[in-house]
C-alpha positions in Angstrom: -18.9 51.8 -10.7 -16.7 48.9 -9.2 -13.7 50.0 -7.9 -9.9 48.1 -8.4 -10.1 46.4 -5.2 -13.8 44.8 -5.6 -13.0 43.9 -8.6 -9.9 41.5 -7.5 -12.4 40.5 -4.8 -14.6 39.4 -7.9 -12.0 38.2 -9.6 -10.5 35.8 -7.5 -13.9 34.7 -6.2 -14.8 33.7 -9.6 -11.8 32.1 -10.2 -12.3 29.7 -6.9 -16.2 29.4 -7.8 -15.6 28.1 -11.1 -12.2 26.4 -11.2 -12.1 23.2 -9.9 -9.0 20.4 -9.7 -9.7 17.8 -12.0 -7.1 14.9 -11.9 -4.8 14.0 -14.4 -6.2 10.6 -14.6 -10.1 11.1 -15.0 -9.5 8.8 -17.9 -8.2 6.1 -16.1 -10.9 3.3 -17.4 -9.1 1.1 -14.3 -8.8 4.1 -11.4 -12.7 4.2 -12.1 -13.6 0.8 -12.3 -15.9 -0.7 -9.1 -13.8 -2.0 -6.9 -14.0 -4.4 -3.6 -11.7 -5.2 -0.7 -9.6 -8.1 0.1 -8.5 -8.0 3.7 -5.5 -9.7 5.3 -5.4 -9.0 8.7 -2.6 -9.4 11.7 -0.5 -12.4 9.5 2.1 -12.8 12.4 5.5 -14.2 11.8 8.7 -14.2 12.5 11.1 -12.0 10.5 14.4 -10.9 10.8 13.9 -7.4 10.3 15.4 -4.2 12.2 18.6 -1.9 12.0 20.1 -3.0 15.4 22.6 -5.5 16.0 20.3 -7.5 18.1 17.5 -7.7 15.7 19.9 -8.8 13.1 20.9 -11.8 15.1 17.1 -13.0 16.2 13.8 -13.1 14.5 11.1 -11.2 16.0 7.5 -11.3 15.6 5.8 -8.9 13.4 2.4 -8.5 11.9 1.6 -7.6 8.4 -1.9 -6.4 7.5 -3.5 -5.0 4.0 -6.7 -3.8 2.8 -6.6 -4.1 -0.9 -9.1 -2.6 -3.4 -9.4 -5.0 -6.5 -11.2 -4.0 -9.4 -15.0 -5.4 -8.9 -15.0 -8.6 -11.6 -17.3 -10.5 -9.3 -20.6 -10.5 -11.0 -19.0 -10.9 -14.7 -16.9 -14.0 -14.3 -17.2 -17.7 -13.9 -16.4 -18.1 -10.2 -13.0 -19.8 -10.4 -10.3 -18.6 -8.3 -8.2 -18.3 -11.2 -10.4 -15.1 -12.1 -9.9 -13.3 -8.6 -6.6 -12.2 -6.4 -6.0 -14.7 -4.1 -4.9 -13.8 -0.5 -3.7 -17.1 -0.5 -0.7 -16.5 -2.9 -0.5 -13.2 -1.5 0.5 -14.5 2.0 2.5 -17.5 0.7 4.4 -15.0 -1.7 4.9 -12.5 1.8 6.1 -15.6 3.8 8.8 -16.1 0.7 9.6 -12.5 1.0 10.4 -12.8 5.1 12.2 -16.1 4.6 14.5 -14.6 2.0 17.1 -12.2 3.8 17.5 -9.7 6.8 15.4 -6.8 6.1 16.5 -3.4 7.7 13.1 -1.5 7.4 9.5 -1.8 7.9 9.6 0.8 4.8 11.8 -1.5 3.2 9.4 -4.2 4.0 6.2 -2.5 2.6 7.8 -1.5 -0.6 8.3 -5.0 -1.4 4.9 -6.2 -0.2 3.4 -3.4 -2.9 5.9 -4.9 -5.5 4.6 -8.4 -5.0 0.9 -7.1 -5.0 0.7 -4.7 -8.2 1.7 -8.0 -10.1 -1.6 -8.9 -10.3 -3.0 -6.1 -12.5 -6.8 -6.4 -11.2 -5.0 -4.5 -7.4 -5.7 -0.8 -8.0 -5.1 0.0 -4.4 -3.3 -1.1 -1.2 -3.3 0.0 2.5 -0.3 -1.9 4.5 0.1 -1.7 8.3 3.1 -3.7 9.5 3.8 -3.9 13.3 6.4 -4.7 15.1 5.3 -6.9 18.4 8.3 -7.5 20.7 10.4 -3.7 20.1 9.3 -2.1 24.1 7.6 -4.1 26.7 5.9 -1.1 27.4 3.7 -1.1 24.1 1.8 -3.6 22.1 3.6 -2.7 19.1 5.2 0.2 17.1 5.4 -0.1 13.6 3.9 2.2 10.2 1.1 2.6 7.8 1.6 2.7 4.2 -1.0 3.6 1.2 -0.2 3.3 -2.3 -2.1 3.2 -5.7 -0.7 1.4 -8.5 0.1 4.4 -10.7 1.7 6.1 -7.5 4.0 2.7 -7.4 4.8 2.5 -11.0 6.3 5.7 -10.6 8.0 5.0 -7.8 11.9 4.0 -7.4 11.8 0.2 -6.0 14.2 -0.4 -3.1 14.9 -4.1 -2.9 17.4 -4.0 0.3 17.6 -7.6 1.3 20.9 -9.5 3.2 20.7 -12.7 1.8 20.9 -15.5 4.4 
């Protein structure tokens, strides 16, 4: 005979053994799409960018880097850049965004990058890193790391938090 306490040993084992988490999502036809990178990496420029005084009176140098995952078209279109996400918009569109206003936050700053990205609905994933080059003279840079997918970013509150010039 099992006694009370093996069988809550039992029971929760069997519990763990069988249950699993499945996501929400599984459906997701795009989340489980192929997908491939696009890589943008150390675009340096000068923003004006920072909550200090100082930083709001000079542009310093920063660096903005993504890994993007795109969903994997490649082998089922005519190879036209108008069927693929161009890093080329996508770092003219970021320049815009740096030439547009005092920026208080590198969060600030990322938020918008993932704004300007997730318009193209073919970017299922981004990884930002965005640096700040000239804060200590001490360090090479300081600065944060970001990861979003798009349904994390659609249901996300979108800070826009620009001065205008």
């Amino acid at each position: 005979m099992i006694s009370k306490k093996m069988k809550n040993k039992i029971k929760n084992i069997s519990v763990i053994s069988t249950g699993s988490w499945v996501p929400s999502n599984l459906e997701d036809k795009e989340l489980n799409k192929p997908t491939y990178k696009i890589l943008i990496e150390n675009l340096v420029l000068k923003a004006s960018i920072g909550i200090h005084d100082f930083e709001k009176k000079k542009k310093q140098k920063i660096s903005i880097s993504l890994s993007i995952d795109v969903n994997n078209n490649i082998p089922h279109v005519d190879h036209k850049i108008n069927n693929f996400v161009s890093y080329e918009y996508i770092v003219k569109d970021i320049k815009k965004l740096i030439n547009s206003g005092h920026i208080e936050l590198l969060e600030t700053l990322s938020e918008n990058i993932f704004e300007i990205c997730f318009q193209d609905q073919r970017i299922q994933n981004i990884k930002i890193k965005l640096k700040k080059l000239e804060v200590f003279n001490e360090v090479d840079s300081v600065g944060i790391e970001v990861c979003r997918t798009k349904n994390e970013f659609k249901n996300l509150k979108k800070p826009k938090n620009l001065s205008p010039k």
